[in-house]
C-alpha positions as MATLAB code, in Angstrom:
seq = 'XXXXXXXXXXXXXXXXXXXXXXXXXXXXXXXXXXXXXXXXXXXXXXXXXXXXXXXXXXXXXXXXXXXXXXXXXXXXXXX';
ca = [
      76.516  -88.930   14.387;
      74.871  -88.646   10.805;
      73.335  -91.923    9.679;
      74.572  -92.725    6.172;
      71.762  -95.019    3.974;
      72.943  -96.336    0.608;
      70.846  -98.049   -1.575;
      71.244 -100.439   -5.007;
      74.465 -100.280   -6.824;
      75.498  -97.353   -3.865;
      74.625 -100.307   -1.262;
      76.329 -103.145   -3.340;
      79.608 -101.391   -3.748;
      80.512 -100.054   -0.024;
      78.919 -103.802    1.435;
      76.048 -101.807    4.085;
      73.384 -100.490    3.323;
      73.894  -98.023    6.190;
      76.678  -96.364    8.681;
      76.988  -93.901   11.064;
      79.374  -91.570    9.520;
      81.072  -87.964   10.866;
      80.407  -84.898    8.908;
      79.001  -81.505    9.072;
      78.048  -81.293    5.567;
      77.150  -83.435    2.836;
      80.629  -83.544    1.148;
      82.101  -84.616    4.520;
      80.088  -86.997    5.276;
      80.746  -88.462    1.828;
      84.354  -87.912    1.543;
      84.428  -90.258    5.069;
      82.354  -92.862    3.052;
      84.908  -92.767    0.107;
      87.742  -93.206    2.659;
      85.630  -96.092    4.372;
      84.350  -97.708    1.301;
      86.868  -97.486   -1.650;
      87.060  -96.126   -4.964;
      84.308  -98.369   -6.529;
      81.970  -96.532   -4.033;
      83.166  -93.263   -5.340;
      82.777  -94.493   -8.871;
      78.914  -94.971   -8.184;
      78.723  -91.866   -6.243;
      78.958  -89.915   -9.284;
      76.230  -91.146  -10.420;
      73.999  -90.348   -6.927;
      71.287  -88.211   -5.955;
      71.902  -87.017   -2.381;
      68.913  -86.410    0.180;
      69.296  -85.531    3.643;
      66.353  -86.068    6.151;
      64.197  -86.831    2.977;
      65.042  -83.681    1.024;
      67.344  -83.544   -1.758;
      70.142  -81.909   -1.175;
      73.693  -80.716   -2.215;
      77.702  -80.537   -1.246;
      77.378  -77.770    1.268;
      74.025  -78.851    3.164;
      74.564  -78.951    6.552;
      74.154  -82.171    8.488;
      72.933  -82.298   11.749;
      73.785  -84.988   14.375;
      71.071  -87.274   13.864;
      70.484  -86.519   10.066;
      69.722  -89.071    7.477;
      71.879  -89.068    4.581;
      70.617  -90.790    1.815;
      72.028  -91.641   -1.438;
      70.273  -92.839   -4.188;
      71.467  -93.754   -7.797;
      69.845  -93.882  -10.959;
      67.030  -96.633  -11.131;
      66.313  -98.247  -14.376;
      63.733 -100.435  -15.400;
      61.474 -101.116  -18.218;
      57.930 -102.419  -19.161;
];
């Protein structure tokens, strides 16, 4: 099963900062995590970059059974 890793605000808002999640593409894997997680997970979705096996990726990339997804949101920071 796909291993989902969330990180800052993704992270604080579905409590984990990773799953094992089913889906044989990105947007099902992240429709389960929605369903798992809530809509204040969804809300920082939107905001997410999506990588899978450390390569960005979109919706319709496939995910394999032992596939890292990753999702990262914004950072900000400052000098």
């Amino acid at each position: 099963m796909p291993v989902l890793r969330l990180f800052a605000a993704a992270r604080e808002a579905a409590g984990t900062g990773r799953d094992e999640i089913e889906g044989a593409t990105v947007a099902e894997v992240l429709a389960h995590a929605v369903d798992r997680y809530g809509s204040g997970f969804a809300a920082v979705l939107d905001t997410c970059r999506i990588w899978v096996d450390g390569e960005p990726a979109e919706s319709a990339t496939a995910v394999g059974e032992r596939a890292e997804v990753a999702v990262l949101p914004p950072v900000s920071g400052g000098a």
